[in-house]
C-alpha positions, -999 to +999 in steps of 0.1 A: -305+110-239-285+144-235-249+122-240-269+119-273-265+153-286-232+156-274-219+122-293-237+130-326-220+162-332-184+149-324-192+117-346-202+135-371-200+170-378-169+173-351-154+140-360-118+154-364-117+156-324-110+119-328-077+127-350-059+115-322-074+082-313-050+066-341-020+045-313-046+040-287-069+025-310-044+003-326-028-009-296-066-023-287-071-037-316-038-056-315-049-072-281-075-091-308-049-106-327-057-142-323-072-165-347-108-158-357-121-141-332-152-121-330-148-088-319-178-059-309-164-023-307-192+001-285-185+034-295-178+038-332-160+077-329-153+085-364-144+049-374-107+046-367-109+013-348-132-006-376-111+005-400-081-005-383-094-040-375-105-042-412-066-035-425-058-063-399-088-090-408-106-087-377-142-098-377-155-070-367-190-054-351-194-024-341-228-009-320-233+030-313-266+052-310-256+074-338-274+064-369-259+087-388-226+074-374-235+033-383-251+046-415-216+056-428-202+028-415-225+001-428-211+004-461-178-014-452-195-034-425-230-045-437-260-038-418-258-073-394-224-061-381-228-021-375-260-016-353-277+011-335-282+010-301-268+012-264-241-006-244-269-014-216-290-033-237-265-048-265-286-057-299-267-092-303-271-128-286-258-142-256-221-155-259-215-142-293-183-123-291-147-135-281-138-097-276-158-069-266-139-033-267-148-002-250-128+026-252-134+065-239-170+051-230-173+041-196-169+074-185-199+091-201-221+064-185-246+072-152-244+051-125-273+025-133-259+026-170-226+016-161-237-008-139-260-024-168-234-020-197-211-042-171-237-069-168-252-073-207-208-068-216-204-101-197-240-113-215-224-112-245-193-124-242-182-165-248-167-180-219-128-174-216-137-141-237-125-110-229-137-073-221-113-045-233-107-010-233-095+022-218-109+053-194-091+088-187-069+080-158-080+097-125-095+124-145-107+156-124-140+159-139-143+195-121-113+211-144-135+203-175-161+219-165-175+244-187-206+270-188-234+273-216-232+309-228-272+308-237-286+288-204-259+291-177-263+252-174-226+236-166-216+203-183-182+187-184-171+195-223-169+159-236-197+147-214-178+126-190-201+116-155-173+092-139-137+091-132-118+060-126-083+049-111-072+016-106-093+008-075-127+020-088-124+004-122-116-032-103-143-026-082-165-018-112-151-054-131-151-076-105-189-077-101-190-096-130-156-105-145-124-123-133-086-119-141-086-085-142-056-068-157-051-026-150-026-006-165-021+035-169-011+040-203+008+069-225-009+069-261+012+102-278-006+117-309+035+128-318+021+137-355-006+164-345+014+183-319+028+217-325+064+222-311+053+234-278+027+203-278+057+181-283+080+196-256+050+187-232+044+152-248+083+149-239+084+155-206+051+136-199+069+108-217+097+107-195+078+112-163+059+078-175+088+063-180+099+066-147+062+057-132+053+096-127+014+094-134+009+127-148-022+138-165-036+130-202-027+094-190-055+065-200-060+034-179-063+004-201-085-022-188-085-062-196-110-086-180-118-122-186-155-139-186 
């Protein structure tokens, strides 16, 4: 798959692009916070969130088509809980996990992906388990579009296909899941910012504050089986 290439550079030789994944991921992870629960993560990045979630005692799995990506990981994990493979066709048994978390993923997926990841999410999933996560809010995927300088072929610069607000993402849920909770979300990366990048983080911080969606927002996502 060409979201292949793209996802095995950043989770690898680019994986500092993920330096600011640190709040959003924890805030997640801190929606698994009951007792012994089985968590899957789909979409490893550089590791933040299984690390994370091993600092808290999570029971933790994680599944992403990078082997070089689950190789590194693997060590901390084992090999039964960090697998290769793809959120469409998920490498684990039916009603296996209490939580399943998928953040910054959704978006990269094609229509009959997507609508396959939704249906093998829910596969497996316990009953009363939850599905997890977060997507760019409202993103205009047109704005990120950028031009290779050796084939003239355009591609969105971290791969994304979809773009999602409130409406489209319940829309997306509902075909399988029920109790769906939507919320735009402000996760600030305050310790890599430069003075100017704080001065914007600022004012986009206030604007939230007051319900002013402004861009570089995420909407988190919560569904129940």
């Amino acid at each position: 798959m060409e979201q292949d290439k793209i996802w095995d550079y950043f989770q690898n030789d680019g994986a500092d692009s993920f330096d600011g994944s640190y709040n959003r991921l924890n805030f997640l992870i801190n929606n698994c916070r009951e007792n012994n629960v089985k968590v899957l993560n789909i979409g490893i990045g550089n590791a933040t969130l299984e690390n994370i979630a091993l600092n808290k005692n999570i029971d933790i799995y994680t599944l992403d088509p990078s082997e070089k990506a689950i190789l590194n990981i693997q060590e901390r994990l084992g090999e039964g809980r960090a697998k290769v493979g793809y959120s469409q066709k998920i490498p684990f048994e039916d009603n296996f996990f209490d939580v399943v978390i998928m953040s910054e993923v959704l978006e990269h997926l094609e229509d009959n992906t997507l609508l396959a990841t939704i249906e093998d999410v829910y596969r497996v999933l316990k009953k009363d388990g939850k599905f997890i996560g977060t997507v760019p809010y409202a993103e205009n995927l047109v704005e990120q579009l950028v031009i290779c300088p050796k084939c003239g072929e355009q591609f969105h610069r971290w791969g994304h296909v979809q773009s999602f607000n409130e409406k489209s993402l319940n829309s997306l849920l509902k075909r399988k899941f029920t109790q769906i909770y939507l919320k735009p979300k402000l996760f600030t990366n305050w310790k890599g910012l430069n003075n100017k990048g704080k001065t914007v983080a600022v004012i986009n911080n206030i604007a939230y504050m007051f319900g002013i969606k402004k861009s570089g927002l995420n909407l988190f996502f919560e569904a129940r089986k």
